[in-house]
mmCIF file of the N, C-alpha and C atoms, coordinates in Angstrom:
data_MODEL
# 
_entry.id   MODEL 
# 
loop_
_atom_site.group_PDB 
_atom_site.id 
_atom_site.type_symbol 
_atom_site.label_atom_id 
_atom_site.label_alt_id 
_atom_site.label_comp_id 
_atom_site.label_asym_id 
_atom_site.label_entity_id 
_atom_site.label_seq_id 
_atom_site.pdbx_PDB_ins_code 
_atom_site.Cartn_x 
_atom_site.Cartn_y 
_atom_site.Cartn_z 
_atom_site.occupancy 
_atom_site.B_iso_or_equiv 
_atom_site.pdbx_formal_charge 
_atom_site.auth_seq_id 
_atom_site.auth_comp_id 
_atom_site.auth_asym_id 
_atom_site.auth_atom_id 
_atom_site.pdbx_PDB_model_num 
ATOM 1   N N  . UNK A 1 1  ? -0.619  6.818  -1.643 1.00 0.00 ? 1  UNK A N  1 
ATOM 2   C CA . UNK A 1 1  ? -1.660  7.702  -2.074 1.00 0.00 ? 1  UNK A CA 1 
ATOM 3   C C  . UNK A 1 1  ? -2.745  7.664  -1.007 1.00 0.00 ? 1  UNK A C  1 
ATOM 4   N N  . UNK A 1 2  ? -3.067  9.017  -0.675 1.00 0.00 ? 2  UNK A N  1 
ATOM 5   C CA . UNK A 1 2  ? -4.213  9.279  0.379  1.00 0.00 ? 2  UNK A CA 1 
ATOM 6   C C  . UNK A 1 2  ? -5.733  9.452  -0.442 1.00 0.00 ? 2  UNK A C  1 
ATOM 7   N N  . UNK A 1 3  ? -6.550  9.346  0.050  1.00 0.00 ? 3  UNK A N  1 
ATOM 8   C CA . UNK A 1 3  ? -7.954  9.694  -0.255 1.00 0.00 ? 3  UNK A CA 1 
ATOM 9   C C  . UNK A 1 3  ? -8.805  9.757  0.975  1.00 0.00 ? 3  UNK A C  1 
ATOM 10  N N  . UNK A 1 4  ? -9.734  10.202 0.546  1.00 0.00 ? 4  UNK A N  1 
ATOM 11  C CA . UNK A 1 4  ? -10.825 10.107 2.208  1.00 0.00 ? 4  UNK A CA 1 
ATOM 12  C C  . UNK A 1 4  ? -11.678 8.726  2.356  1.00 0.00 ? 4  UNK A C  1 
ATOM 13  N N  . UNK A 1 5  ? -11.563 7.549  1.300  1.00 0.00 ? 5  UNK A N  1 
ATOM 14  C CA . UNK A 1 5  ? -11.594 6.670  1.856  1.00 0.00 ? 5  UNK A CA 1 
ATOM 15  C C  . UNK A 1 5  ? -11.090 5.556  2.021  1.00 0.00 ? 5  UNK A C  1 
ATOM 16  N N  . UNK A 1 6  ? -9.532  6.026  1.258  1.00 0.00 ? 6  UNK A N  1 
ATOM 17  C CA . UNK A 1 6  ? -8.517  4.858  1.724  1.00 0.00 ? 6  UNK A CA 1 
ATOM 18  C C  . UNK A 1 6  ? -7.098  5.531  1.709  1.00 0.00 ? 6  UNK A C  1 
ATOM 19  N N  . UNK A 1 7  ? -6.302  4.731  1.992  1.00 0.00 ? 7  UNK A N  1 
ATOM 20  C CA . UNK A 1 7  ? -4.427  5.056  1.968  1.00 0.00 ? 7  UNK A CA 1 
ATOM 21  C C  . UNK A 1 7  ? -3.846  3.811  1.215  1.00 0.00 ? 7  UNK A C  1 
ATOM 22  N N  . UNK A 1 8  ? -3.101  3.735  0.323  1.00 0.00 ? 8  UNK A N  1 
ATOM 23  C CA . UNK A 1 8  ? -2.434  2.786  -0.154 1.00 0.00 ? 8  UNK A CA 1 
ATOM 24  C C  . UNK A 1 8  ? -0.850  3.288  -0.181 1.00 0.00 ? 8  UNK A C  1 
ATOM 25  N N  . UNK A 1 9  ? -0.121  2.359  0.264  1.00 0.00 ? 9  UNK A N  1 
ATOM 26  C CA . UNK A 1 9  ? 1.279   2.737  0.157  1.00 0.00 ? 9  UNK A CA 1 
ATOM 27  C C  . UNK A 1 9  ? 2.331   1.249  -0.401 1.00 0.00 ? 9  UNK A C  1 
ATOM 28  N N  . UNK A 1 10 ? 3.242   1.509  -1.090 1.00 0.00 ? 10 UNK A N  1 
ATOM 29  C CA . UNK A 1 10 ? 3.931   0.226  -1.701 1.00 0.00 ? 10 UNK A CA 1 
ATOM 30  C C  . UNK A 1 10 ? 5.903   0.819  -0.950 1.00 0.00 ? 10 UNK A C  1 
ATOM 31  N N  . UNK A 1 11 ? 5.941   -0.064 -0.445 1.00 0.00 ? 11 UNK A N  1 
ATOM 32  C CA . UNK A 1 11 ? 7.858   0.071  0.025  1.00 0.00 ? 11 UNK A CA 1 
ATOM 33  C C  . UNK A 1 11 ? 8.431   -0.946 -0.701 1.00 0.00 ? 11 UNK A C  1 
ATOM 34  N N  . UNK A 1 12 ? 9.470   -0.928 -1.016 1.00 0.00 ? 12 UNK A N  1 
ATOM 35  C CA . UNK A 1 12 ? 10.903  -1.973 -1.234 1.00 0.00 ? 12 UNK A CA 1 
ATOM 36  C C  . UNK A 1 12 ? 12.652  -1.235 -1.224 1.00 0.00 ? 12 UNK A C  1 
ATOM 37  N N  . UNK A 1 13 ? 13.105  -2.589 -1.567 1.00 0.00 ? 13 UNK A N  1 
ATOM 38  C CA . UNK A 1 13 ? 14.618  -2.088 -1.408 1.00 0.00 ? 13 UNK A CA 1 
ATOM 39  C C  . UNK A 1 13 ? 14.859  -1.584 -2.684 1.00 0.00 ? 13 UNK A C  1 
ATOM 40  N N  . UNK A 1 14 ? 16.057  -0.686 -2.684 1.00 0.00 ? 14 UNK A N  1 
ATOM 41  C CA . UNK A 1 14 ? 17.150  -0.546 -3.599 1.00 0.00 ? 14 UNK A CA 1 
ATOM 42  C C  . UNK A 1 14 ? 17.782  -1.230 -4.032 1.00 0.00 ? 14 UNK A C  1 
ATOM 43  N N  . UNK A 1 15 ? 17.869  -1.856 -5.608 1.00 0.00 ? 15 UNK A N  1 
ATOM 44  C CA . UNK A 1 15 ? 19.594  -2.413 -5.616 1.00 0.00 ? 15 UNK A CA 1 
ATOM 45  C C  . UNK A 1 15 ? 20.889  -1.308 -4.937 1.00 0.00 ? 15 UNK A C  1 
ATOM 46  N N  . UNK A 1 16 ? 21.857  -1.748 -4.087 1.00 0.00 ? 16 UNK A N  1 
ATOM 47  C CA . UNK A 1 16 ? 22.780  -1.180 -4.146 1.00 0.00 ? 16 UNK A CA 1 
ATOM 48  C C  . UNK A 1 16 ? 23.237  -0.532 -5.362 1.00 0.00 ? 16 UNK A C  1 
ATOM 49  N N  . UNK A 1 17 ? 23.555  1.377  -5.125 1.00 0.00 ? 17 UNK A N  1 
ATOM 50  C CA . UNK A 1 17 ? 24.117  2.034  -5.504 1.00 0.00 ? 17 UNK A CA 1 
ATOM 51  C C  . UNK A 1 17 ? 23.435  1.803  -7.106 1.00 0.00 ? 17 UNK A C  1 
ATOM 52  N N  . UNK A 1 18 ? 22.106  2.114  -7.058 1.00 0.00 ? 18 UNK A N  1 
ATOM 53  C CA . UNK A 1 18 ? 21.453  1.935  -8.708 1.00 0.00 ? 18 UNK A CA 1 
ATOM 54  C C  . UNK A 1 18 ? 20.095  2.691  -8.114 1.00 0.00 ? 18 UNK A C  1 
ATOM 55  N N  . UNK A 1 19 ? 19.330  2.561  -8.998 1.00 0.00 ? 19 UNK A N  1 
ATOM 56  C CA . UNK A 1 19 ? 17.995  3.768  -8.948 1.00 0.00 ? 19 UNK A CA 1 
ATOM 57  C C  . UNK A 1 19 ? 16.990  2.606  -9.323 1.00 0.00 ? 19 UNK A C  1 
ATOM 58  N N  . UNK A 1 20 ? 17.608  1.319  -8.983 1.00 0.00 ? 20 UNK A N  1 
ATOM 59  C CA . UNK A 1 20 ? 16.532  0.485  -9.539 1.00 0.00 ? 20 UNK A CA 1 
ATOM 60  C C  . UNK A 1 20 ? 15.653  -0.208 -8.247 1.00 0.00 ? 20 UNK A C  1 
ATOM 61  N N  . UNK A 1 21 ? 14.731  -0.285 -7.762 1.00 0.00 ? 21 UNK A N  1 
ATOM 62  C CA . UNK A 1 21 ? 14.028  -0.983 -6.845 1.00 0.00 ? 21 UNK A CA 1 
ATOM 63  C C  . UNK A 1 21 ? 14.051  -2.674 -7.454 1.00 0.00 ? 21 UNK A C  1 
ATOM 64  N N  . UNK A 1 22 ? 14.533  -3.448 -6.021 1.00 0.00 ? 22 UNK A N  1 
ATOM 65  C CA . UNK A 1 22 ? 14.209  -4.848 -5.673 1.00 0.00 ? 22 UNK A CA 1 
ATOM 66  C C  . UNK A 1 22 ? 13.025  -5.010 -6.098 1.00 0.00 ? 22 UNK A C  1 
ATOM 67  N N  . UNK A 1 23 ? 12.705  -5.710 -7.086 1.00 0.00 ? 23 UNK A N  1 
ATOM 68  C CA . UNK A 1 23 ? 10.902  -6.113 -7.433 1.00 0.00 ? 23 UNK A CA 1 
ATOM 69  C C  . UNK A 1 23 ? 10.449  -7.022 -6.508 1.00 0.00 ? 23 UNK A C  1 
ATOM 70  N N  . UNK A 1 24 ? 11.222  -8.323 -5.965 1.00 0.00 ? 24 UNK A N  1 
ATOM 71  C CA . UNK A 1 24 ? 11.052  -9.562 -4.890 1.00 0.00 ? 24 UNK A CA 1 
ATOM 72  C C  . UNK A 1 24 ? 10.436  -8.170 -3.461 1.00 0.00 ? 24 UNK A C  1 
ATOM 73  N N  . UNK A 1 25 ? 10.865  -7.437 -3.858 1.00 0.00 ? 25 UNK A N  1 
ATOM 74  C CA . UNK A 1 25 ? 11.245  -6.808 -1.820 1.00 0.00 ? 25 UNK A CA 1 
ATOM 75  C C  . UNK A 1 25 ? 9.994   -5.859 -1.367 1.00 0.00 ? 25 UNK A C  1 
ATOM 76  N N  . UNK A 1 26 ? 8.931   -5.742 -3.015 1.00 0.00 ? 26 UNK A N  1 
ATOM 77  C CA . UNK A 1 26 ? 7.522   -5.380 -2.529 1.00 0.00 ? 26 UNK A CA 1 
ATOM 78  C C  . UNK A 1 26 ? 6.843   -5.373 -1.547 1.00 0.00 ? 26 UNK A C  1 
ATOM 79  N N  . UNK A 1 27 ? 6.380   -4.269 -0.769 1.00 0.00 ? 27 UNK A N  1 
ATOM 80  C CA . UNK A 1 27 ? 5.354   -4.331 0.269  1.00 0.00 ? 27 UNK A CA 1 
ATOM 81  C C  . UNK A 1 27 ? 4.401   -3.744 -0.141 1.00 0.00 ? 27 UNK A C  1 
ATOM 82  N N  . UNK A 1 28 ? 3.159   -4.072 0.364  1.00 0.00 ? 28 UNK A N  1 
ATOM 83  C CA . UNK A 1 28 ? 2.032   -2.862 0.085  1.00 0.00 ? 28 UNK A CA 1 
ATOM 84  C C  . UNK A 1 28 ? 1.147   -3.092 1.260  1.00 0.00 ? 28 UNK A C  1 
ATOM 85  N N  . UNK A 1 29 ? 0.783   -1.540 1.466  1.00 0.00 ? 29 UNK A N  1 
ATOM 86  C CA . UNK A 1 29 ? -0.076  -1.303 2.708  1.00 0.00 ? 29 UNK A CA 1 
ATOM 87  C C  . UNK A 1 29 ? -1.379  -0.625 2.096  1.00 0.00 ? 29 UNK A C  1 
ATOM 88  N N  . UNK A 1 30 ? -2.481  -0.792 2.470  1.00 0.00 ? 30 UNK A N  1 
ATOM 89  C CA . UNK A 1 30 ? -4.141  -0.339 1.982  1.00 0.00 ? 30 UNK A CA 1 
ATOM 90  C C  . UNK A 1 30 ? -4.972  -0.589 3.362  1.00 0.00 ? 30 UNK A C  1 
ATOM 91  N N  . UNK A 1 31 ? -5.220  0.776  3.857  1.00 0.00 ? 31 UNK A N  1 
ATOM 92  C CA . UNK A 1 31 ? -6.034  0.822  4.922  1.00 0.00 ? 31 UNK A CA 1 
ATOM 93  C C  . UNK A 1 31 ? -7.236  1.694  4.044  1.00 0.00 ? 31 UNK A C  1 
ATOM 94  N N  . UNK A 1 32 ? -8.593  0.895  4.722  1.00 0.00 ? 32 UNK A N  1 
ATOM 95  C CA . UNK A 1 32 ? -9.922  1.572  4.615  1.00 0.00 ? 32 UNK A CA 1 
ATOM 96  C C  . UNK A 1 32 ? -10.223 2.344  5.198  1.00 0.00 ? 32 UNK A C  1 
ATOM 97  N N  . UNK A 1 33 ? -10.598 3.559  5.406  1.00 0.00 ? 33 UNK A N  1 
ATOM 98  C CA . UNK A 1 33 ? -10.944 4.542  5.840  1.00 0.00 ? 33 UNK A CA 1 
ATOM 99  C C  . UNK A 1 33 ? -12.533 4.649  6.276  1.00 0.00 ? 33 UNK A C  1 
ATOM 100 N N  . UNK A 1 34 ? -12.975 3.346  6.088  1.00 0.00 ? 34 UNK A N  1 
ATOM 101 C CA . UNK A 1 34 ? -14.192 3.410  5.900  1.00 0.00 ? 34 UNK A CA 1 
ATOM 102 C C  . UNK A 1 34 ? -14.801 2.546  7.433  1.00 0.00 ? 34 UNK A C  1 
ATOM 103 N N  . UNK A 1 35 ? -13.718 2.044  8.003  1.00 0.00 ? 35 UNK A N  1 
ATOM 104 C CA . UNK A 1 35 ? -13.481 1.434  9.415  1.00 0.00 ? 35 UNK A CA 1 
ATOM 105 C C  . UNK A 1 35 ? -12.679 2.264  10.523 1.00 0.00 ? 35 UNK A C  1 
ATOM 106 N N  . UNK A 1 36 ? -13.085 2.039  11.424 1.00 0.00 ? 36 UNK A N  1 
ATOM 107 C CA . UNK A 1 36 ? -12.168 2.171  12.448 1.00 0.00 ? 36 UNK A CA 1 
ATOM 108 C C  . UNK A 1 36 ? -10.782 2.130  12.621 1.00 0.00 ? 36 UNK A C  1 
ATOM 109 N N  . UNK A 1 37 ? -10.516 1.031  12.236 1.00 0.00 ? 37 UNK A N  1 
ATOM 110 C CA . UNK A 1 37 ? -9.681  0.236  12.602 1.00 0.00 ? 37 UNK A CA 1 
ATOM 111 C C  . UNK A 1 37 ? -8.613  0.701  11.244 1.00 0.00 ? 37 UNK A C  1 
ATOM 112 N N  . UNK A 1 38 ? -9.247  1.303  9.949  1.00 0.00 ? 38 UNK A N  1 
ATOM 113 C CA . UNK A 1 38 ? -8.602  1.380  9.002  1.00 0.00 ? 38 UNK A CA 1 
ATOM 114 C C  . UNK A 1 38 ? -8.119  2.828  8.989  1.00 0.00 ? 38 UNK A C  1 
ATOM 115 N N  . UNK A 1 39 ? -9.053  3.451  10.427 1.00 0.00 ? 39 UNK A N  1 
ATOM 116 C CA . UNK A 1 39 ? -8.490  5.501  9.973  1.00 0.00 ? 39 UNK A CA 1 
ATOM 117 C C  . UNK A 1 39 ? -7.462  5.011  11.046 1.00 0.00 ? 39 UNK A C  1 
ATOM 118 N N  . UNK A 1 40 ? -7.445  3.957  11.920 1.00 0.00 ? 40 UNK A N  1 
ATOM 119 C CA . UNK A 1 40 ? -6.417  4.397  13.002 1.00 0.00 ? 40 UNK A CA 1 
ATOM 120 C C  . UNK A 1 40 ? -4.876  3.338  12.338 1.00 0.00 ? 40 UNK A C  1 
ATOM 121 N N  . UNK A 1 41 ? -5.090  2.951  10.842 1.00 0.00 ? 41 UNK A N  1 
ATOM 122 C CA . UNK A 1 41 ? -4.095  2.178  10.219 1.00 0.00 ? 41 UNK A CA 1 
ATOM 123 C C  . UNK A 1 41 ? -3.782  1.163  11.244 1.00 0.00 ? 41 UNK A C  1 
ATOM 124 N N  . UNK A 1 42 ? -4.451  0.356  11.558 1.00 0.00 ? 42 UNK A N  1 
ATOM 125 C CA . UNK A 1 42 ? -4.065  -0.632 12.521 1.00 0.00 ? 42 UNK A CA 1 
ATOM 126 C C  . UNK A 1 42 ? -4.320  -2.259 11.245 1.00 0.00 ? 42 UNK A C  1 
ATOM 127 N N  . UNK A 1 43 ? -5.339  -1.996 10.470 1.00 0.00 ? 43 UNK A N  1 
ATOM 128 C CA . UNK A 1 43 ? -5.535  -3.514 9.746  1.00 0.00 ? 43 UNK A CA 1 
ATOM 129 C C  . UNK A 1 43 ? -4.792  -2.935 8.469  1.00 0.00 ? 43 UNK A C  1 
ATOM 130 N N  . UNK A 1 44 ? -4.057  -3.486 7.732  1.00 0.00 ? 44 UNK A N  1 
ATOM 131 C CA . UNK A 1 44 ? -3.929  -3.318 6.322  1.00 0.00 ? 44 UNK A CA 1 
ATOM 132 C C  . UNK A 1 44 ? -4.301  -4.410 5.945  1.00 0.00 ? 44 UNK A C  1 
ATOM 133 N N  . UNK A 1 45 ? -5.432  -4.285 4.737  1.00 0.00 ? 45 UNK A N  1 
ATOM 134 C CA . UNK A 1 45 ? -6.201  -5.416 4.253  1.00 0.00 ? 45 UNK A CA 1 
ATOM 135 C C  . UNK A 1 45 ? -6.166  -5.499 2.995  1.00 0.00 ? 45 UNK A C  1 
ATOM 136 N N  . UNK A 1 46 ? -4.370  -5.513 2.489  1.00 0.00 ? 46 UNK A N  1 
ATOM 137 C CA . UNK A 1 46 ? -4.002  -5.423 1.062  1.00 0.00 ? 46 UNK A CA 1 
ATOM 138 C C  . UNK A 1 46 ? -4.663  -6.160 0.432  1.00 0.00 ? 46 UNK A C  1 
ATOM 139 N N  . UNK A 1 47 ? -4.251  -7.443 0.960  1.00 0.00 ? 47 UNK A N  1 
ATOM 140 C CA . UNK A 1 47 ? -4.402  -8.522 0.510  1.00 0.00 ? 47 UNK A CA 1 
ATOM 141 C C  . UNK A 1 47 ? -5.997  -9.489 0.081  1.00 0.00 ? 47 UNK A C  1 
ATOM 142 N N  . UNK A 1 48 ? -7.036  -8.469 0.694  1.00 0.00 ? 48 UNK A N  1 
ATOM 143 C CA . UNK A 1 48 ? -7.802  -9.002 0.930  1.00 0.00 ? 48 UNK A CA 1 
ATOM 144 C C  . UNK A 1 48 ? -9.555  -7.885 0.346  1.00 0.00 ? 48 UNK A C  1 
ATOM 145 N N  . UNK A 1 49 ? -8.609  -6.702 -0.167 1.00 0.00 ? 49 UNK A N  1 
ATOM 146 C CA . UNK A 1 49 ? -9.879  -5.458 -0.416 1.00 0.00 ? 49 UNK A CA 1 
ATOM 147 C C  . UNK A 1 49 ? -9.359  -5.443 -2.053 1.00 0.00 ? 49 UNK A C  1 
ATOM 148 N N  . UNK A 1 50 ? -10.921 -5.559 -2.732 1.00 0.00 ? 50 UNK A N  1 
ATOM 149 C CA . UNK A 1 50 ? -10.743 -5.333 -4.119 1.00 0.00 ? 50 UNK A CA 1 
ATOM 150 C C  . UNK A 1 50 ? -10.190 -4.203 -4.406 1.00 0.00 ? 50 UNK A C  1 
ATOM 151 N N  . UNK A 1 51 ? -9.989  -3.264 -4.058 1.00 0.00 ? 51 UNK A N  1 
ATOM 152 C CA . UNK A 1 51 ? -9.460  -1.787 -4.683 1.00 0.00 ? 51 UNK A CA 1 
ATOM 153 C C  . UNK A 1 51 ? -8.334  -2.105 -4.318 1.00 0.00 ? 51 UNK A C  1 
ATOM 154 N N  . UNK A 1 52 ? -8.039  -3.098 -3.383 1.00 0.00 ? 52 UNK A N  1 
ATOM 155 C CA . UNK A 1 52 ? -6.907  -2.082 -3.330 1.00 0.00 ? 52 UNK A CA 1 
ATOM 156 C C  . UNK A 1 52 ? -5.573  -2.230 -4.328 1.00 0.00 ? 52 UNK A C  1 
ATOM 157 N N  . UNK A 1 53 ? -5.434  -3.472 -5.108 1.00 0.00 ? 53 UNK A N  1 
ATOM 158 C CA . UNK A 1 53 ? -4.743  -3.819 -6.023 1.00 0.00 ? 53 UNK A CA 1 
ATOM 159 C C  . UNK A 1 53 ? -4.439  -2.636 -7.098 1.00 0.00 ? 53 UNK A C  1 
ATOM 160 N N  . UNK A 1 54 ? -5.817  -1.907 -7.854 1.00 0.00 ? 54 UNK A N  1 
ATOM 161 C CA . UNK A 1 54 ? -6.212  -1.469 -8.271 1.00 0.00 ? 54 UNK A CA 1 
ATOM 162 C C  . UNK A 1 54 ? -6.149  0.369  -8.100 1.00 0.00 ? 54 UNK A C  1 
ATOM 163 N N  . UNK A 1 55 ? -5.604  0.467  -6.683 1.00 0.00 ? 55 UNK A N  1 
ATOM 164 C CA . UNK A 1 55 ? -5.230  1.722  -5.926 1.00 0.00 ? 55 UNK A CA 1 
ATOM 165 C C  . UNK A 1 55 ? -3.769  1.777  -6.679 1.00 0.00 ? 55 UNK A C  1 
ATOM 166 N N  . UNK A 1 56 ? -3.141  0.778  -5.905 1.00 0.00 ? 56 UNK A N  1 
ATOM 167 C CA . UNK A 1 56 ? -1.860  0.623  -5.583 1.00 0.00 ? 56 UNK A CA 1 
ATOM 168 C C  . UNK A 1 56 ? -1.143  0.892  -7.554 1.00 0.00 ? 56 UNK A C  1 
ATOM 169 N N  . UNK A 1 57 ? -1.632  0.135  -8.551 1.00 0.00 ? 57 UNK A N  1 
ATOM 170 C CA . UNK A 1 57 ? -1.449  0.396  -9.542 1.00 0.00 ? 57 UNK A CA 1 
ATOM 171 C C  . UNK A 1 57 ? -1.113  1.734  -9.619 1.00 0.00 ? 57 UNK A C  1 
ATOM 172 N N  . UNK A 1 58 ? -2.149  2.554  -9.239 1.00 0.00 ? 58 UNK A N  1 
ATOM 173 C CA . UNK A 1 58 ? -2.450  3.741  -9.659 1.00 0.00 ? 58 UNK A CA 1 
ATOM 174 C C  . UNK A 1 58 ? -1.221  5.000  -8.729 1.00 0.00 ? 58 UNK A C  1 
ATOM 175 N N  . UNK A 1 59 ? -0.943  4.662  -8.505 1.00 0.00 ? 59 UNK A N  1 
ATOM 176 C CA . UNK A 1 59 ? 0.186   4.971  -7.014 1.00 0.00 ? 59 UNK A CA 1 
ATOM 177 C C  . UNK A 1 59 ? 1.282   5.601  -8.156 1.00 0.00 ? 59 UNK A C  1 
# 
C-alpha cells in the first residue's frame, strides 16, 4: 500500500500447488516518505516505525 507518506509492502512463499501463503516466510517492507532516504526506498524501517505495523495490518 502506497500513500504520500509512506509505502508498506508484505512478501512470502506459497505452499506448493495451494493458495495458501507460508506464514514463517513473512517479509515486510515500510519506507517513510517523509525522508530521503525513505522516497528513494533505500531504509525500510519496518521494524522500527510505529505505523508501520499498523499500515501493514491494513494492507
Amino acid at each position: 500500500m502506497r500513500t504520500h507518506g509512506y509505502k508498506v509492502a508484505a512478501y512470502a512463499r506459497w505452499f506448493e500447488n495451494t493458495t495458501r501463503i507460508d506464514p514463517k516466510s513473512l517479509q515486510y517492507e515500510f519506507y517513510d516518505y517523509g525522508t530521503e532516504r525513505g522516497r528513494l526506498e533505500l531504509d525500510n524501517t519496518f521494524h522500527c516505525d510505529r505505523r508501520a505495523k499498523a499500515a501493514a495490518r491494513s494492507c
